[in-house]
MARDO-194905 format. One record per residue (C-alpha): z, y, x; chain; residue number from 1. Coordinates in Angstrom, 2 decimals. Each point is the difference from the previous one (the first is absolute). Last residue first. Example, Ala and Ser with C-alpha at 12.3 -4.5 7.8 and 13.67 -1.06 7.14 Angstrom:
BEGIN
<node <7.14,-1.06,13.67>,A,2>
<node <0.66,-3.44,-1.37>,A,1>
This chain:
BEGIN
<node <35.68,-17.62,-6.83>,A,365>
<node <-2.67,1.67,2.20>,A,364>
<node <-1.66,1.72,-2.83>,A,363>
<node <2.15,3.62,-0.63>,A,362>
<node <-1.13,0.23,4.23>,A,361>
<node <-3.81,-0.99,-0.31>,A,360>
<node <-0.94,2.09,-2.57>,A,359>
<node <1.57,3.34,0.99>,A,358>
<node <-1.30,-0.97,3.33>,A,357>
<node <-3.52,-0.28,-1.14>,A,356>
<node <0.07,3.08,-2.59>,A,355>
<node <1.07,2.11,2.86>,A,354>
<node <-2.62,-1.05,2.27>,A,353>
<node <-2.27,0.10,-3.13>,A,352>
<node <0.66,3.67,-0.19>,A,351>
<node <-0.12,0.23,3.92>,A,350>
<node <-3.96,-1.14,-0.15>,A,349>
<node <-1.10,1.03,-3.78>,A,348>
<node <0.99,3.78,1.69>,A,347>
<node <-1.48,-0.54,3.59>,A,346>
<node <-4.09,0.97,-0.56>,A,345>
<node <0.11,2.27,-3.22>,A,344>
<node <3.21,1.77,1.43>,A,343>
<node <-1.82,1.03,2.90>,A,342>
<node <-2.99,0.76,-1.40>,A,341>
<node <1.74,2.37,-2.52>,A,340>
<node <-0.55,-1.20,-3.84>,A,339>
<node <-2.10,1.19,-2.45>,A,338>
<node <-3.07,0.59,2.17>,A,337>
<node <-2.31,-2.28,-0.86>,A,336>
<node <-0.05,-2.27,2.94>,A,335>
<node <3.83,0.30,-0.11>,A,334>
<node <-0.29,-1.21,-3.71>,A,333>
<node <-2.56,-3.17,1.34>,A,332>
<node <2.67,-0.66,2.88>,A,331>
<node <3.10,0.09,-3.09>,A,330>
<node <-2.18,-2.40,-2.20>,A,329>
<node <-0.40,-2.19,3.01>,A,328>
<node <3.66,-0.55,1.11>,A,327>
<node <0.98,-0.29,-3.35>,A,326>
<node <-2.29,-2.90,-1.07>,A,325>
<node <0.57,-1.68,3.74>,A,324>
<node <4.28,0.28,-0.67>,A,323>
<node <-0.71,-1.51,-3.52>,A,322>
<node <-1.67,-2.37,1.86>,A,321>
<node <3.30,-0.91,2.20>,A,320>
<node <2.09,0.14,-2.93>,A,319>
<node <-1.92,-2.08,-2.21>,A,318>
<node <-0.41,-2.84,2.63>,A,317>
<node <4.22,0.34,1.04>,A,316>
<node <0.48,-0.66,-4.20>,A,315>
<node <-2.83,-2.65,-0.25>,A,314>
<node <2.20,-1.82,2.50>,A,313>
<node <3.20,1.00,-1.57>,A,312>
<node <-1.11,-1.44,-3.05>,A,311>
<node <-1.29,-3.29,1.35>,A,310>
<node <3.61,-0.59,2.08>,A,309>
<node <1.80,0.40,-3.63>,A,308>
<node <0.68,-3.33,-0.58>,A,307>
<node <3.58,0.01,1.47>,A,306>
<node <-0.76,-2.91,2.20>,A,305>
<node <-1.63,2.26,2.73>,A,304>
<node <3.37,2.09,0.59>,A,303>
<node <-0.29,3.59,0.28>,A,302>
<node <-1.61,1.96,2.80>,A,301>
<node <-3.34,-0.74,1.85>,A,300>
<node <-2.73,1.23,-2.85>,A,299>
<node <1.74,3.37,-0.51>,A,298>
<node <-0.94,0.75,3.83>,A,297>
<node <-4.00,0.79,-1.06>,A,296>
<node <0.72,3.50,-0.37>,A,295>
<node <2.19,0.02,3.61>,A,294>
<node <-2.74,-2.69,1.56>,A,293>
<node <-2.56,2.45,-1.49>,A,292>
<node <1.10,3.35,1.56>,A,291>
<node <-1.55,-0.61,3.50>,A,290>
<node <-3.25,-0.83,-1.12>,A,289>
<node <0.18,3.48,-1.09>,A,288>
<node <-0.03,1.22,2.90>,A,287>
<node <-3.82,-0.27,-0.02>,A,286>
<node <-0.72,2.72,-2.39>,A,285>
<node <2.64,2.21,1.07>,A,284>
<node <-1.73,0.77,3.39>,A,283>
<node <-3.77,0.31,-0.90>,A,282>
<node <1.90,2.02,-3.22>,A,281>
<node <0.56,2.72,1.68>,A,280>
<node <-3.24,0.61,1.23>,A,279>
<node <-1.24,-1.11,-3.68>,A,278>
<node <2.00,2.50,-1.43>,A,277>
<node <-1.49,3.03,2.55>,A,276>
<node <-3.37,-1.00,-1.13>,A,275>
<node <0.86,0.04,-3.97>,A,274>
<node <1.73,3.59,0.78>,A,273>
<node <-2.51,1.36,2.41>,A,272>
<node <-1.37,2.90,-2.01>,A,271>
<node <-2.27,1.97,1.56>,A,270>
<node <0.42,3.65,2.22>,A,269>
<node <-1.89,-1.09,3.03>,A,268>
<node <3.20,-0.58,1.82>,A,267>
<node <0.78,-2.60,-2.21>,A,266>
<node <-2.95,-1.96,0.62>,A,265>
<node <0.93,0.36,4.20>,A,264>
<node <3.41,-1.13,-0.80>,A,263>
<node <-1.34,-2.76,-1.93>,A,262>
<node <-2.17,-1.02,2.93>,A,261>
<node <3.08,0.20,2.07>,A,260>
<node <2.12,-2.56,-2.14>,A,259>
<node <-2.95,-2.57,-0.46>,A,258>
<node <-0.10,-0.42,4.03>,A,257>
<node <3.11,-1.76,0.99>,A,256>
<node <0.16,-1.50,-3.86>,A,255>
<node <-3.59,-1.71,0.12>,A,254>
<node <-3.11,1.21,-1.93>,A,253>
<node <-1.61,-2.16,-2.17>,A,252>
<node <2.28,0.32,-2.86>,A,251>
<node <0.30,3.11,0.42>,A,250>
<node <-3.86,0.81,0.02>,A,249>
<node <-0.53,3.46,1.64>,A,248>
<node <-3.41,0.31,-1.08>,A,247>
<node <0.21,3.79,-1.39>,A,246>
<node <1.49,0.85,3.31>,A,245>
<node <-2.76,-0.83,2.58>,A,244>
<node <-2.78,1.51,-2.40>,A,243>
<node <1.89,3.32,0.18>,A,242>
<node <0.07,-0.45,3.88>,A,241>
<node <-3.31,-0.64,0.35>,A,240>
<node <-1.31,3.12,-1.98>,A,239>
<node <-1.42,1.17,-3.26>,A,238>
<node <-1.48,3.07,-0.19>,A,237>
<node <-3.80,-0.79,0.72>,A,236>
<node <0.15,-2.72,-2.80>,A,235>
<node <-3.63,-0.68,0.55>,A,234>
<node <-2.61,-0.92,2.72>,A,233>
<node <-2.37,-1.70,-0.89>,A,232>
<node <-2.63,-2.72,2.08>,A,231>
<node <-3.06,-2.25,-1.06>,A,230>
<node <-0.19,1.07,-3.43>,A,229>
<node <-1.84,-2.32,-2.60>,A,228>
<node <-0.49,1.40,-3.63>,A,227>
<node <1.05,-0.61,-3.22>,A,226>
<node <-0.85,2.34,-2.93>,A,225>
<node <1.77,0.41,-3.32>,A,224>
<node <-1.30,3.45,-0.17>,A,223>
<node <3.85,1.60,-0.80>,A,222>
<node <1.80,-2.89,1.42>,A,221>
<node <-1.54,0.43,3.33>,A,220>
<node <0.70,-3.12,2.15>,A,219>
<node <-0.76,-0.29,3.50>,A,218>
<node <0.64,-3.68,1.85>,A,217>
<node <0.83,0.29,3.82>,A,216>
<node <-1.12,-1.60,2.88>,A,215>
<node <2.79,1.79,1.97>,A,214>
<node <2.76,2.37,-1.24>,A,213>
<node <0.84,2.56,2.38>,A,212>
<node <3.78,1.40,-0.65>,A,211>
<node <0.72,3.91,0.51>,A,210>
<node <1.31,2.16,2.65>,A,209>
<node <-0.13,-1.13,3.03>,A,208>
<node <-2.24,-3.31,-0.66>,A,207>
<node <2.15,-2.51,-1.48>,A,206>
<node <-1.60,-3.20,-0.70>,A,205>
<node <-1.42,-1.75,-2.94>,A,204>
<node <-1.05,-3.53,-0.94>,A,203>
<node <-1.61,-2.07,-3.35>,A,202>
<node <-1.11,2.93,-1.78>,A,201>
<node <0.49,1.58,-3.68>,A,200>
<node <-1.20,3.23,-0.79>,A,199>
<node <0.85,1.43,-3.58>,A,198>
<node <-1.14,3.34,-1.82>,A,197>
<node <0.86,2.10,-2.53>,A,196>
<node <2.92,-1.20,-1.44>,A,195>
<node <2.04,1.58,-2.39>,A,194>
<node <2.93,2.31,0.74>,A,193>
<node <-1.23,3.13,-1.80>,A,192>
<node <-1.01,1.78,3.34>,A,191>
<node <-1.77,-3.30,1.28>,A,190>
<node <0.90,-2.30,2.11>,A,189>
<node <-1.70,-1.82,2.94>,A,188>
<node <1.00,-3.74,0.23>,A,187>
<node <0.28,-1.29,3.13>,A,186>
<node <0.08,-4.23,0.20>,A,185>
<node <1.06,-1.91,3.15>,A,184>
<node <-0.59,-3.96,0.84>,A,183>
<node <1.52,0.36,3.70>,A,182>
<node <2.25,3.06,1.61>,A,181>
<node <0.08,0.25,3.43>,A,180>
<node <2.27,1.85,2.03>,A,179>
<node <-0.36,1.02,3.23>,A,178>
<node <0.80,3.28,-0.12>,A,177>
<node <3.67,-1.01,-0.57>,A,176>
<node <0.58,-3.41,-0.63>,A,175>
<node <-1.93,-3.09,-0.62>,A,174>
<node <-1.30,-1.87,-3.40>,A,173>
<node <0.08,1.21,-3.30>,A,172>
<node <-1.12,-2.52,-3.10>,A,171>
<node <-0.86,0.74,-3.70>,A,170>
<node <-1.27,3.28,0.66>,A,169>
<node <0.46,2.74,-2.75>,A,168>
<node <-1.04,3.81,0.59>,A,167>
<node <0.45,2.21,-3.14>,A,166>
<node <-1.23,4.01,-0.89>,A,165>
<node <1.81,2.42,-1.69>,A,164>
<node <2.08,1.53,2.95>,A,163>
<node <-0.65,-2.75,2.62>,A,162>
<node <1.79,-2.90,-1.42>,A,161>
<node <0.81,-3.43,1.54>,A,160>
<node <0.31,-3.50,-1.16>,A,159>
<node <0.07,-2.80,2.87>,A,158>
<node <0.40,-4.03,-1.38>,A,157>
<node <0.61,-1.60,3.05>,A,156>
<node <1.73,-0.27,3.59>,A,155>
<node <-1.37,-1.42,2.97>,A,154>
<node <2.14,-0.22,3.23>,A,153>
<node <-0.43,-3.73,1.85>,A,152>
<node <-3.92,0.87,0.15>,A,151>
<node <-2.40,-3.03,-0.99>,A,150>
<node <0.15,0.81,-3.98>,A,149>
<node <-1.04,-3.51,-1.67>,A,148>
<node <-3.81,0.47,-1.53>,A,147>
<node <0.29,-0.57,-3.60>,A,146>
<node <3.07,-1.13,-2.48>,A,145>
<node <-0.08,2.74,-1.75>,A,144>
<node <-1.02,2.96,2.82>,A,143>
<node <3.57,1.64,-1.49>,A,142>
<node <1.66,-3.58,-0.06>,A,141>
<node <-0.48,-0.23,3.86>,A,140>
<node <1.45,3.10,0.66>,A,139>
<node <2.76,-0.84,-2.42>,A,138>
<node <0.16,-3.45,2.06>,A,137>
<node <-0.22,1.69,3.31>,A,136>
<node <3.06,2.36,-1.07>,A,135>
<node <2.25,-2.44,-1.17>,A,134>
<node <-0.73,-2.98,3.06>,A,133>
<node <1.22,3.55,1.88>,A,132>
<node <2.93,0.90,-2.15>,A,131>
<node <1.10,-3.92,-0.25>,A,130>
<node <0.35,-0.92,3.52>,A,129>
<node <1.74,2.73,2.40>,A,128>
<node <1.97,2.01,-2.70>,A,127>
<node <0.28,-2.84,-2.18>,A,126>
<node <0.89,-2.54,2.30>,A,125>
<node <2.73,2.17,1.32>,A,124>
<node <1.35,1.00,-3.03>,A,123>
<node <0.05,-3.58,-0.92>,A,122>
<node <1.69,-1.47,3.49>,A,121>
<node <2.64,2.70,-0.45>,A,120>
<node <0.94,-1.44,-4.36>,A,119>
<node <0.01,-3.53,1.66>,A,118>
<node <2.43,0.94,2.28>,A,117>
<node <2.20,1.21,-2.76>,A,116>
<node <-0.57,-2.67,-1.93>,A,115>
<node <1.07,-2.44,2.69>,A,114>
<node <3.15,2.15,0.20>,A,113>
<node <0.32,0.00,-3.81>,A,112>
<node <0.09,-4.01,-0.21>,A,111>
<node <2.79,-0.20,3.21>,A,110>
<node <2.02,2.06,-1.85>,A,109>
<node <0.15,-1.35,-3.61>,A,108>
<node <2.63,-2.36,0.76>,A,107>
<node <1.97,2.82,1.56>,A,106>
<node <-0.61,2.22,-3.00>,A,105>
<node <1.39,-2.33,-2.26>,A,104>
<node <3.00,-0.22,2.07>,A,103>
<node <0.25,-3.17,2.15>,A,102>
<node <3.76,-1.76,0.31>,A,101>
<node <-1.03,-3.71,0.17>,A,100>
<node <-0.07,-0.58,-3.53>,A,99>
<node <-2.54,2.77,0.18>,A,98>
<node <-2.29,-1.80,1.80>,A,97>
<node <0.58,-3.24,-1.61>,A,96>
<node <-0.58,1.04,-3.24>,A,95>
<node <-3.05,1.70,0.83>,A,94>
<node <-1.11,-3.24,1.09>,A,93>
<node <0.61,-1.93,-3.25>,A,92>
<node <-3.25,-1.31,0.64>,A,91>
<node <-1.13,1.72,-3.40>,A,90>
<node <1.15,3.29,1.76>,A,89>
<node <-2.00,-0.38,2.59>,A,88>
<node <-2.97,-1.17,-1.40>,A,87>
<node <-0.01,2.99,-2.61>,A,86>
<node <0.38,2.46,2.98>,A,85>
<node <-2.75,-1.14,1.80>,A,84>
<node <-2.34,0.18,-2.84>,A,83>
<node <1.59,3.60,-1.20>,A,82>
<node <-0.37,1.18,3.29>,A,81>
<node <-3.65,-1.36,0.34>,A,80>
<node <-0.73,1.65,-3.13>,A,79>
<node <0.93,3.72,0.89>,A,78>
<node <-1.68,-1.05,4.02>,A,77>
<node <-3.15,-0.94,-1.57>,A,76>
<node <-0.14,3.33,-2.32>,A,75>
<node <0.77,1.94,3.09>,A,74>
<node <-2.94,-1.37,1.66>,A,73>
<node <-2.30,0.53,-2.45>,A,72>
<node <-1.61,3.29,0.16>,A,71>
<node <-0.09,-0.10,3.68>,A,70>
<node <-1.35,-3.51,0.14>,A,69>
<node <-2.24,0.81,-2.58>,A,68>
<node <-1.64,2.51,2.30>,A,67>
<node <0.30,-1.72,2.85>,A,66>
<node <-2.25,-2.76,-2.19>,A,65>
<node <-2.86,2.20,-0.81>,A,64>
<node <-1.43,0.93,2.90>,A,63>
<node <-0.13,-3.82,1.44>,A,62>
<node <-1.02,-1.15,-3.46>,A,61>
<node <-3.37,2.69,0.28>,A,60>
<node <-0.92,-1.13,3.39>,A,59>
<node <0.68,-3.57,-1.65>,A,58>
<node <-2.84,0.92,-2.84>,A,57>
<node <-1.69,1.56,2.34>,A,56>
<node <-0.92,-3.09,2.06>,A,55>
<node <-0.84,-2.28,-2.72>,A,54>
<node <-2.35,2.49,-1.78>,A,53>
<node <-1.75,3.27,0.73>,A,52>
<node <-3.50,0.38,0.87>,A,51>
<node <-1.72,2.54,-2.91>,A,50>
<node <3.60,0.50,-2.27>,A,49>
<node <0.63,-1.67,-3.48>,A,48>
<node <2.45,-2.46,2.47>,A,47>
<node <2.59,3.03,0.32>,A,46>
<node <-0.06,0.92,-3.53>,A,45>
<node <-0.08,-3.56,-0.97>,A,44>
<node <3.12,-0.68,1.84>,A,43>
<node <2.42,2.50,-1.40>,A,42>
<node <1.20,-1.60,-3.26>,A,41>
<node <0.64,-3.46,1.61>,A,40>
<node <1.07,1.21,3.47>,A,39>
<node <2.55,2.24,-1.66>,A,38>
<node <0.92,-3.57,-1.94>,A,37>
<node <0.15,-1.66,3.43>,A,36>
<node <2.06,2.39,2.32>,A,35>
<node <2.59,0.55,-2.90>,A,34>
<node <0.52,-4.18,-0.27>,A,33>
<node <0.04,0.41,4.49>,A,32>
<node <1.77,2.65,-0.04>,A,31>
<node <2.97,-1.32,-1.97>,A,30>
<node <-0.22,-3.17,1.53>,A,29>
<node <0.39,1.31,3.61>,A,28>
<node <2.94,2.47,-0.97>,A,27>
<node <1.74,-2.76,-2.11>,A,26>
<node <0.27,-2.25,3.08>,A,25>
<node <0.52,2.83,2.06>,A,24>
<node <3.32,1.32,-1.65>,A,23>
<node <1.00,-3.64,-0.43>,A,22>
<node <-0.16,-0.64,4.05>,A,21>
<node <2.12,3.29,0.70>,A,20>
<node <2.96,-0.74,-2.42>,A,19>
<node <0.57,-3.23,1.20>,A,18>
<node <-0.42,0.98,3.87>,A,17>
<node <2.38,3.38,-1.02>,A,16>
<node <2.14,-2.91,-1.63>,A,15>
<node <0.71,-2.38,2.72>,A,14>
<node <-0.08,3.11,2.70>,A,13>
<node <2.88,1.61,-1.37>,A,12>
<node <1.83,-3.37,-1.38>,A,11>
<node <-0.14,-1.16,3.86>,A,10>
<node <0.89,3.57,1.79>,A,9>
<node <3.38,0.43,-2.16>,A,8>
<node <-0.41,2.08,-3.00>,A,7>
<node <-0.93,4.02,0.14>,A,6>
<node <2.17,2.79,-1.08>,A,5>
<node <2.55,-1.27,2.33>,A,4>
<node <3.56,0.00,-1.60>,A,3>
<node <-0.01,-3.72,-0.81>,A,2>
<node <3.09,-1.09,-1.84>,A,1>
């Protein structure tokens, strides 16, 4: 009887290589059918535009695709368990291995190490990979589809208040003083709340205090007249700073540098709950790749000629969605406030931990 928690070396590296080459082979063709139907409904937006075609249609797949990889990638590693585990046990394999003296859990080690490391390289890649292709693409989105954003730091989609009155910009660029804010619209309030007047212009800049607007458009609701303004200066109250935390993006942002912007948000007196879930949850998220060989697990035990291989296949599959359904309710509740951060992010993790081994050990017979 083996009292190692892993097999010997061979069987270790036999089925982490096994393991390894099906998550990857589902990975690849998982992107690439996603990758070609997003293509399908997003290419004529991109195509519609003055000068675009071949070549931003692949600047647009290689933004894309680290985000499906991230979504993905613990999908790929559910179904590659259940793949690999369904061979084995149809090769009598699993039979072998424990006729041999290997717990369930021993069999199962080598498959939940290579998760494990796959679950590290994903937070990596998605703190160094995905949150920047994430934030030129939203840029990108916000100009729909026009000139690509040059700067490695543009975020999108700015709405501000200065008492009654609204600044929007659909892209900021820079930090500080030097921030720039493209395709920007002030709207000038009245006491009631309606609109009096709107300027929209293509640039601003801070100017200590205020925001000039240049080669702006003037539009007086009350006379319905239009009329060219070469520079404005509006919004007088508004600062740098306050810009700087309504674009904190978390899903641009990475994890090193996420947590001190929401300390800064908080500071201001605002609610950080859906931020502070999302922190947690750039950890959680991928570790779940490490629960699905345990959900996935029912597929290995009992014997292939009993019929019943099929069931427990669909059995591991509807466990480890059921753990994806869960784990995003709970993230959209945190978001709202129902449940702590904290508890939002790990809960659906250690539940299904439990759930796993419960699973796993009243199976192995």
């Amino acid at each position: 009887m083996h009292l190692d928690f892993f097999p010997s070396r061979t069987l270790t590296l036999y089925l982490a290589k096994m393991f390894i080459v099906r998550i990857l082979a589902v990975l690849v063709m998982l992107v690439l059918v996603l990758m070609m139907l997003d293509l399908l409904s997003t290419s004529g937006d991109i195509l519609k535009v003055p000068g675009n075609g071949q070549g931003e249609l692949w600047t647009y797949a290689t933004l894309r695709i680290p985000q499906l990889i991230q979504r993905f990638l613990p999908y790929s590693v559910l179904l590659a368990t259940i793949i690999a585990l369904i061979t084995l046990n149809q090769n009598s394999e699993v039979i072998a291995m424990k006729a041999a003296g290997l717990s369930a859990h021993q069999v199962l080690a080598p498959l939940l190490l290579t998760a494990l490391l796959v679950s590290v390289s994903s937070f990596v890649f998605n703190e160094r990979v995905v949150t920047r292709a994430t934030a030129t693409l939203k840029a990108w989105e916000a100009t729909e589809y026009g000139a690509l954003p040059q700067e490695a730091k543009v975020k999108a989609n700015v709405y501000l208040t200065d008492g009654t009155n609204i600044l929007t910009a659909r892209t900021v660029t820079g930090r500080g003083n030097a921030i720039r804010l493209g395709d920007v619209t002030w709207y000038r309030r009245g006491p009631g709340g309606s609109i009096e007047q709107q300027i929209r212009a293509p640039r601003a800049s801070f100017v200590n205090p205020g925001w000039r607007l240049e080669e702006a458009e003037q539009f007086d609701v009350t006379t319905a007249a239009t009329k060219q303004v070469e520079t404005i200066v509006v919004g007088k109250a508004l600062s740098p700073a306050q810009i700087e935390l309504e674009t904190i993006d978390p899903d641009a942002e990475p994890f090193w540098n996420l947590g001190g912007a929401i300390d800064a948000y908080e500071a201001t007196g605002r609610r950080t709950s859906e931020l502070r879930a999302k922190w947690w949850h750039k950890l959680a998220g991928p570790l779940s790749a490490f629960l699905m060989p345990l959900l996935g697990a029912v597929a290995a035990f009992g014997l292939a000629r009993s019929g019943q291989l099929f069931v427990r296949a669909v059995i591991g599959m509807a466990l480890g969605f059921a753990y994806f359904v869960v784990d995003n309710a709970a993230l959209a509740m945190g978001s709202f406030g129902g449940y702590p951060p904290l508890l939002a992010a790990w809960a659906p993790f250690f539940l299904f931990l439990l759930v796993g081994e419960t699973v796993l050990i009243r199976t192995e017979e």
